[in-house]
C-alpha positions as CSV (number, residue, x, y, z in Angstrom):
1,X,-4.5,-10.1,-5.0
2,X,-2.6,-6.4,-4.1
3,X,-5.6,-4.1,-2.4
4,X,-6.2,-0.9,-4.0
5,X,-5.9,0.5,-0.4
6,X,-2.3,-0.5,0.7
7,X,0.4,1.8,-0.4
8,X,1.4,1.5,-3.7
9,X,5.0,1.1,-2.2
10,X,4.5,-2.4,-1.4
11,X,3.0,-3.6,-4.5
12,X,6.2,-3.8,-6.6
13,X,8.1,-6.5,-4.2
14,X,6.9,-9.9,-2.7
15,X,7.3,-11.5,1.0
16,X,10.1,-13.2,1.6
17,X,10.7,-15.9,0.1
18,X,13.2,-17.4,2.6
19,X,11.2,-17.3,5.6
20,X,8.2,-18.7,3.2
21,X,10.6,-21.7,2.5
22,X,11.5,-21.9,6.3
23,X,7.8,-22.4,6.9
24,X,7.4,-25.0,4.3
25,X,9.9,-27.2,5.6
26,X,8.3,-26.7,9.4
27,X,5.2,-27.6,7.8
28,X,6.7,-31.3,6.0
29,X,9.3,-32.2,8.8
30,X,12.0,-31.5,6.1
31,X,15.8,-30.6,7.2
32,X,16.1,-26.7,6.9
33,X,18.6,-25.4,4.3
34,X,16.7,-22.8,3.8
35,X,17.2,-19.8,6.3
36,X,20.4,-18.8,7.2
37,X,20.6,-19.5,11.0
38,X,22.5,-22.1,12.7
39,X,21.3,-25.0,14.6
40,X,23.9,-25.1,17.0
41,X,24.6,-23.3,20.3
42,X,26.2,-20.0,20.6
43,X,29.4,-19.4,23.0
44,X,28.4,-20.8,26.5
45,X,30.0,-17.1,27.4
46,X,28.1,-14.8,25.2
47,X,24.5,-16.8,26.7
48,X,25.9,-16.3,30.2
49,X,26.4,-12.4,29.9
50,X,22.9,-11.7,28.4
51,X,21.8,-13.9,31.2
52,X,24.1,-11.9,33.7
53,X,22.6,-8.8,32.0
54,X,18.9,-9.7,33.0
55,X,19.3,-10.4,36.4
56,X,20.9,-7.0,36.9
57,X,18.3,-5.5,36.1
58,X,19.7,-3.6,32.5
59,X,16.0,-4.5,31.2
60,X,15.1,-1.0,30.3
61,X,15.9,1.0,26.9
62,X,19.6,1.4,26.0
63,X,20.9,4.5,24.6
64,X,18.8,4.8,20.9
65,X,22.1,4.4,19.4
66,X,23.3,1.8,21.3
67,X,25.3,1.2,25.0
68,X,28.3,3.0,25.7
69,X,29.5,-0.3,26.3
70,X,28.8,-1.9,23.0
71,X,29.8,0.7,21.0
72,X,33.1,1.5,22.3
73,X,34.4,-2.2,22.5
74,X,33.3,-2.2,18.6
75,X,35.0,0.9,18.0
76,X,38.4,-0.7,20.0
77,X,37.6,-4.1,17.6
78,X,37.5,-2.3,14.1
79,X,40.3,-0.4,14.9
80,X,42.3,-4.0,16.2
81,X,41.1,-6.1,13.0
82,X,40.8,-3.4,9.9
83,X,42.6,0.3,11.2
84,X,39.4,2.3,11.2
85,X,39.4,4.8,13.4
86,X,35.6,5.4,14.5
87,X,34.3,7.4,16.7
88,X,32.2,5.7,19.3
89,X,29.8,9.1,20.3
90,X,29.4,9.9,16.7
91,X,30.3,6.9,14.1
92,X,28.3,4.0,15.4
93,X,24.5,3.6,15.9
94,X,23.4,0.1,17.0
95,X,20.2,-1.5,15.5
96,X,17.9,-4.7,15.8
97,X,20.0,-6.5,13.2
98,X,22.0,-6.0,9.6
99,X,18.5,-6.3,8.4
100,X,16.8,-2.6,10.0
101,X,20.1,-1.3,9.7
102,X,19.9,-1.6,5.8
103,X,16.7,0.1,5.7
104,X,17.1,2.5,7.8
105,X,20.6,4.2,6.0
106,X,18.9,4.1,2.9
107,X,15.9,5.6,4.4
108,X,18.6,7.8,5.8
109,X,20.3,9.0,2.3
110,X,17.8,8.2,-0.4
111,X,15.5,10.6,-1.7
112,X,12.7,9.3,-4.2
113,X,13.8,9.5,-7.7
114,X,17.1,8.5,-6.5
115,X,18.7,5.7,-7.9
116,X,20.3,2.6,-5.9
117,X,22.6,0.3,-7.7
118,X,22.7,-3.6,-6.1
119,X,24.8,-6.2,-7.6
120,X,22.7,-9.3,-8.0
121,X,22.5,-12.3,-7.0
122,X,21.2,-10.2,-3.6
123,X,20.0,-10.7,-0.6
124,X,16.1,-10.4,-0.9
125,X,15.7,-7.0,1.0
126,X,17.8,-4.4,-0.5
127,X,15.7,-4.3,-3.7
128,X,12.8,-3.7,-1.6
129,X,14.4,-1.3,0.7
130,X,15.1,1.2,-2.1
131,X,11.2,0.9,-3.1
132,X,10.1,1.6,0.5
133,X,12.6,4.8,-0.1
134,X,10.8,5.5,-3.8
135,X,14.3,5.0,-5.5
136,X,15.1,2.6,-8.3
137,X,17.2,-0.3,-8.3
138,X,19.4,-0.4,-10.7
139,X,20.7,-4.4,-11.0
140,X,24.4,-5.2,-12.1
141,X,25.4,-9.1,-12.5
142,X,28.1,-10.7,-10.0
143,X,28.4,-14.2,-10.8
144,X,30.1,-16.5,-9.0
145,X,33.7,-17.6,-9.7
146,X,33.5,-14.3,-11.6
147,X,35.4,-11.1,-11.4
148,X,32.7,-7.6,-11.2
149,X,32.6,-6.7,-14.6
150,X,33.1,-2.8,-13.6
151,X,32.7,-1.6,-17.2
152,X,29.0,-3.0,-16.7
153,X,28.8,-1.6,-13.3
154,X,29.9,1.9,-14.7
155,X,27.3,2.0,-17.4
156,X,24.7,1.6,-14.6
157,X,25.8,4.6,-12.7
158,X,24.8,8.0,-13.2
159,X,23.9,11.1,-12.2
160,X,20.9,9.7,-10.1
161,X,23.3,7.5,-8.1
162,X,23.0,7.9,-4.9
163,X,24.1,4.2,-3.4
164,X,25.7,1.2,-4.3
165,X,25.4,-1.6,-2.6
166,X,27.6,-4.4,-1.8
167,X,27.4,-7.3,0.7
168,X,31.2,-9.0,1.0
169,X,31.1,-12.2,1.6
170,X,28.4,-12.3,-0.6
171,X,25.0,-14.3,-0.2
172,X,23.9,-16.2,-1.9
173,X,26.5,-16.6,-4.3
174,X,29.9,-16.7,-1.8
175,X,31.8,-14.6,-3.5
176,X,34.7,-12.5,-1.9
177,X,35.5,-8.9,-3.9
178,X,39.2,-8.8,-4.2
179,X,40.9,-5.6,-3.8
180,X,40.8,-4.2,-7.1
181,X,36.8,-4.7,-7.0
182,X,36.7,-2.5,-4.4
183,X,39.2,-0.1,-5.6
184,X,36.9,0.0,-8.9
185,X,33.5,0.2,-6.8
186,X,35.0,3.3,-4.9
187,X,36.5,5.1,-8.0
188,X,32.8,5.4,-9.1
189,X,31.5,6.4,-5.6
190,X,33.5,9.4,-6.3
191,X,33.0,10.1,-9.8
192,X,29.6,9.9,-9.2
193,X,29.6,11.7,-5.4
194,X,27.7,8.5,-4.1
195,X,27.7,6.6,-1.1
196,X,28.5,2.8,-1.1
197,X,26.5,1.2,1.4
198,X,28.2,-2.1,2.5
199,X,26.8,-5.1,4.0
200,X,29.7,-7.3,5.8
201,X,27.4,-9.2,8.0
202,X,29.9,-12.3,6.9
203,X,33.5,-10.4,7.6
204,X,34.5,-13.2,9.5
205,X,33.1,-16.2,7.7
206,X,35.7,-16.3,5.0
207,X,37.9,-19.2,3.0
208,X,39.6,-17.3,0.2
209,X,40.9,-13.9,-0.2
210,X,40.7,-11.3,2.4
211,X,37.7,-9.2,4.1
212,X,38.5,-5.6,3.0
213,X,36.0,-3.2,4.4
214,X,35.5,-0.3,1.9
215,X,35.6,2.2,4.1
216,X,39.9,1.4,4.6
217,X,40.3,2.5,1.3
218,X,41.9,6.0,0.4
219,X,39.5,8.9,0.1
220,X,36.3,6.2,1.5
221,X,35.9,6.3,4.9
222,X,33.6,10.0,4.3
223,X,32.0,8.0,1.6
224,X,31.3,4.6,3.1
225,X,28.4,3.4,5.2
226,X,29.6,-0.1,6.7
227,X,26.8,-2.7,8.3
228,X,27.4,-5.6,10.4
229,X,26.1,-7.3,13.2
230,X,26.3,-10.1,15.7
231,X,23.9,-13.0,14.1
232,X,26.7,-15.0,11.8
233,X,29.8,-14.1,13.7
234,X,28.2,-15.4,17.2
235,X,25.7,-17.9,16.1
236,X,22.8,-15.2,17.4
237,X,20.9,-14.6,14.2
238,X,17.3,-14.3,16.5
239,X,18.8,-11.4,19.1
240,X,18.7,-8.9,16.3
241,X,22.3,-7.1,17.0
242,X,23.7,-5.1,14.1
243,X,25.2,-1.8,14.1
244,X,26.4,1.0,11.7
245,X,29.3,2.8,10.9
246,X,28.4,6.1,9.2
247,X,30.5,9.2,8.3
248,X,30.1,12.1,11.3
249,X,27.9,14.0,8.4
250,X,25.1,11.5,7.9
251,X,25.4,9.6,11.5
252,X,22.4,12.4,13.0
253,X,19.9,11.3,9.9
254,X,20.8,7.5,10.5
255,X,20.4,8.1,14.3
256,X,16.9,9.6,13.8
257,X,15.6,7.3,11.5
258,X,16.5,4.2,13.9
259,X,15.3,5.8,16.8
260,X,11.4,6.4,15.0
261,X,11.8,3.0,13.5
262,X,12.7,0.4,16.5
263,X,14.3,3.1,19.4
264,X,16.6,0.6,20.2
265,X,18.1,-3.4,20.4
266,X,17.5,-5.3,23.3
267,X,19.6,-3.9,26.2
268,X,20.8,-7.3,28.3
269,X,21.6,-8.8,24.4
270,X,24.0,-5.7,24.0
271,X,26.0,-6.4,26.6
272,X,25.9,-10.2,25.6
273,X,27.4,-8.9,22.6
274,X,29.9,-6.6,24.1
275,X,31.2,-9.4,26.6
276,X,31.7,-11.6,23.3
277,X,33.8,-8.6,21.6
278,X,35.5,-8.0,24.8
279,X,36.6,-11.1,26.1
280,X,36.6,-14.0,22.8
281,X,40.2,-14.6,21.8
282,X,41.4,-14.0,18.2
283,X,41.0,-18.2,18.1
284,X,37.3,-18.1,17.8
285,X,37.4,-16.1,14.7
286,X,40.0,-18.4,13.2
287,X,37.8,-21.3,14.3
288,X,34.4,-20.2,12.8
289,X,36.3,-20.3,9.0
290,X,37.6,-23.3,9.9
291,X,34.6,-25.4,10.8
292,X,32.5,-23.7,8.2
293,X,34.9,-24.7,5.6
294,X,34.6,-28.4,6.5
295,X,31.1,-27.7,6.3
296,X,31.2,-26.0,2.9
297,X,32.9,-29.2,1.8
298,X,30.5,-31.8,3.1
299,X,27.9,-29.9,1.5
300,X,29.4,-29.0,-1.8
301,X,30.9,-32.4,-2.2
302,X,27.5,-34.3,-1.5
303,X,25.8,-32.1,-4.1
304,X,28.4,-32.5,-7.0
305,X,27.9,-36.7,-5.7
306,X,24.3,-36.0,-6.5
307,X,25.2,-34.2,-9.7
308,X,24.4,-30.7,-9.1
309,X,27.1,-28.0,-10.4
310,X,28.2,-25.9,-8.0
311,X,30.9,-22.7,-7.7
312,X,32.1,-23.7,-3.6
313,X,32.0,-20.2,-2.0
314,X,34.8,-18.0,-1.2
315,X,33.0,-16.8,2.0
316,X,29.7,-16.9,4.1
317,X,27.8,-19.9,4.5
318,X,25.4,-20.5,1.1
319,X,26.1,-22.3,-1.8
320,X,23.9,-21.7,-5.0
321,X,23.5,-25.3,-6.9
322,X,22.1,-25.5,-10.6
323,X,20.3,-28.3,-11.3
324,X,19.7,-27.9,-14.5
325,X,21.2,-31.0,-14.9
326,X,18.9,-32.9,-12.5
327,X,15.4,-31.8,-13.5
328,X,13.2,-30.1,-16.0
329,X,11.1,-27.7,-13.5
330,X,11.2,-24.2,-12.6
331,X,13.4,-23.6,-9.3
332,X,10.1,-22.6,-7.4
333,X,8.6,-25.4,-8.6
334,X,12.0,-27.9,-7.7
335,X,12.9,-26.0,-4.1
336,X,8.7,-27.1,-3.2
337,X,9.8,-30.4,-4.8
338,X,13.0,-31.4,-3.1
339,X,11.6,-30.2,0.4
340,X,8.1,-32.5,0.8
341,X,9.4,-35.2,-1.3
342,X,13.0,-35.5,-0.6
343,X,12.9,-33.7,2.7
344,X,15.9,-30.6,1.9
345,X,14.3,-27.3,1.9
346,X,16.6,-24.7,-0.1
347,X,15.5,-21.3,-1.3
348,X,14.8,-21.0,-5.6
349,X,17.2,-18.9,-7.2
350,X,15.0,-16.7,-8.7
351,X,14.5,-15.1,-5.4
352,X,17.8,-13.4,-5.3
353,X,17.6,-11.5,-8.9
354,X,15.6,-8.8,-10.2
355,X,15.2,-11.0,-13.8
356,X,14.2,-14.0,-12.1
357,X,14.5,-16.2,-15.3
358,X,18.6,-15.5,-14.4
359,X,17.7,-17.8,-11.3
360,X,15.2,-20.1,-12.9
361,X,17.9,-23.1,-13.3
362,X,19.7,-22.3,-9.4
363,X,19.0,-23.2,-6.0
364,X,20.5,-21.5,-2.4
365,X,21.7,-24.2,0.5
366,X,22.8,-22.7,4.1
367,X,25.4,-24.8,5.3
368,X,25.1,-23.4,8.7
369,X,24.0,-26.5,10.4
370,X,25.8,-29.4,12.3
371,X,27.8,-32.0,10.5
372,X,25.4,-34.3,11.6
373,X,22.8,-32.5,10.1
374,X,24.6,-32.0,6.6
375,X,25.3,-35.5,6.4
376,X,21.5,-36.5,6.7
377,X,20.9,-33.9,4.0
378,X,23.5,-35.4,2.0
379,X,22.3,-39.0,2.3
380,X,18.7,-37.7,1.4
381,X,20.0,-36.0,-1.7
382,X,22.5,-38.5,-3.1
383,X,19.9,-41.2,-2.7
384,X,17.0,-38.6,-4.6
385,X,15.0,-39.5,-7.4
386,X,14.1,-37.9,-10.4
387,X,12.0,-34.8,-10.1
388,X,10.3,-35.2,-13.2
């Protein structure tokens, strides 16, 4: 039941369903396939800096925007790996994660009665970060295995545009936007003077295509607002590292809204971060595709074996499974199912679209776990029974 005296603001979205399906599994011993964090050990290096960090005493705030440090080996990196020129001092504000970083450039650069256009399946907070602004989502399909349909994603622009968003690699549904995507997203951020807000938390998670950040693209870089962070790339997901990379024109508005919201991330995990950026070898990104792919296919392949249909994903580490063909129930009803009686928690579809009867046949795995750990899954759900 929604109290008549919370703010009317948070009666139009639910808590997360992730986390919720995280706790489930705690609850009935089952292996987690839920939430998106890793089970394995970050870079011996990266643990030693932070550690390094501590006992020097950096304990106190950073800069609000971030350490000098930080932010100007991420300015040397997207330079090295995409050509952006960015402007440590002005172009970067760090932030406790992708996550805050989301909400606070939308809180930055929507007004209410805005619109925000999200291409669904989405990540469960950017619908609810354009309600906390008093905007409206506007939902456009991606499907996976799909290209954007940008006819469809023209119609649903207009004069109340004032974002769209995109998260390349996608989660949940793995997909990769090709070139020409992009090119078609921007050609509508200009027509209708609107900012493209980019999550590419998974830039280096990636088995087909290429990572194409937006903001390369001619006439984007004023236009674009790109977010990242350290959680997937470094195997860090609970030291809350993101950053953003803003035009010079909306940086001071981002700026101030993180500072009121958080202040700052963690000092000593900065410089963790920085020392990872700094001294990790072109190798390790080349290696973290590599192993999640063999991941990707231990976990696709077990689920096809246990007659799922699934699209493998271009990028990231999520797979969304139909089961249509398995069982009869509702994917709320199937996720709470499969997790206390077959001992795999995954996350319902329905959770990542604003019509949830789109996700009602669908189911999210994270494949971000040891091979070990897949391979238990996949003996679990091969050897399933029927649900029904």
């Amino acid at each position: 039941m929604t109290s008549n005296r919370t703010a009317r603001r948070t009666h139009n979205f639910t808590e997360s369903v992730i986390r919720g399906m995280t706790r489930l599994a705690t609850q009935h011993g089952a292996i987690n396939l839920a939430q998106g964090f890793p089970n394995f050990a970050t870079p011996d290096l990266i643990k030693h800096a932070a550690a390094e960090a501590i006992h020097a005493d950096i304990n106190q705030y950073a800069i609000t925007w971030g350490s000098k440090r930080l932010r100007n080996v991420l300015a040397a990196r997207y330079q090295e790996w995409y050509g952006m020129n960015v402007d440590p001092e002005v172009d970067l504000t760090v932030t406790c994660g992708a996550t805050e970083a989301m909400a606070t450039v939308l809180l930055a650069i929507v007004n209410p009665g805005d619109e925000v256009v999200v291409l669904e399946p989405f990540y469960e907070n950017y619908g609810p970060d354009a309600i906390l602004c008093e905007a409206t989502p506007v939902f456009v399909p991606l499907r996976p295995g799909e290209p954007l349909d940008l006819d469809r994603l023209g119609a649903a622009c207009s004069a109340k545009t004032r974002a769209i968003i995109i998260n390349t690699p996608n989660n949940p549904a793995g997909r990769v936007l090709s070139r020409a995507e992009l090119e078609g997203i921007a050609e509508l951020s200009q027509r209708y003077d609107a900012y493209v807000v980019t999550d590419e938390i998974y830039e280096h998670i990636l088995y087909e295509g290429e990572h194409i950040p937006v903001a390369t693209l001619p006439g984007m870089r004023e236009r674009t607002i790109t977010i990242s962070g350290a959680s997937k790339t470094f195997s860090v997901t609970g030291w809350r590292i993101g950053w953003i990379i803003s035009p010079p024109d909306v940086g001071g508005a981002i700026r101030k809204v993180h500072d009121f919201l958080t202040v700052g991330a963690p000092a000593p995990l900065q410089e963790g971060i920085a020392v990872a950026l700094e001294q990790l070898p072109n190798s390790y990104y080349e290696g973290l595709s590599t192993d999640y792919r063999h991941r990707r296919d231990l976990l696709c392949g077990a689920l096809v074996q246990a007659g799922f249909a699934v699209v493998p994903p271009e990028g990231a580490y999520y797979v969304l499974a139909d089961f249509t063909g398995l069982s009869d129930l509702g994917d709320v009803a199937y996720s709470e199912w499969l997790t206390t009686e077959v001992g795999v928690a995954p996350v319902p579809g329905s959770s990542f679209y604003n019509d949830r009867a789109l996700g009602r046949g669908l189911i999210r795995f994270a494949f971000c776990k040891t091979e070990d750990l897949l391979e238990e899954a996949a003996h679990r759900l091969i050897g399933m029974g029927s649900s029904t």
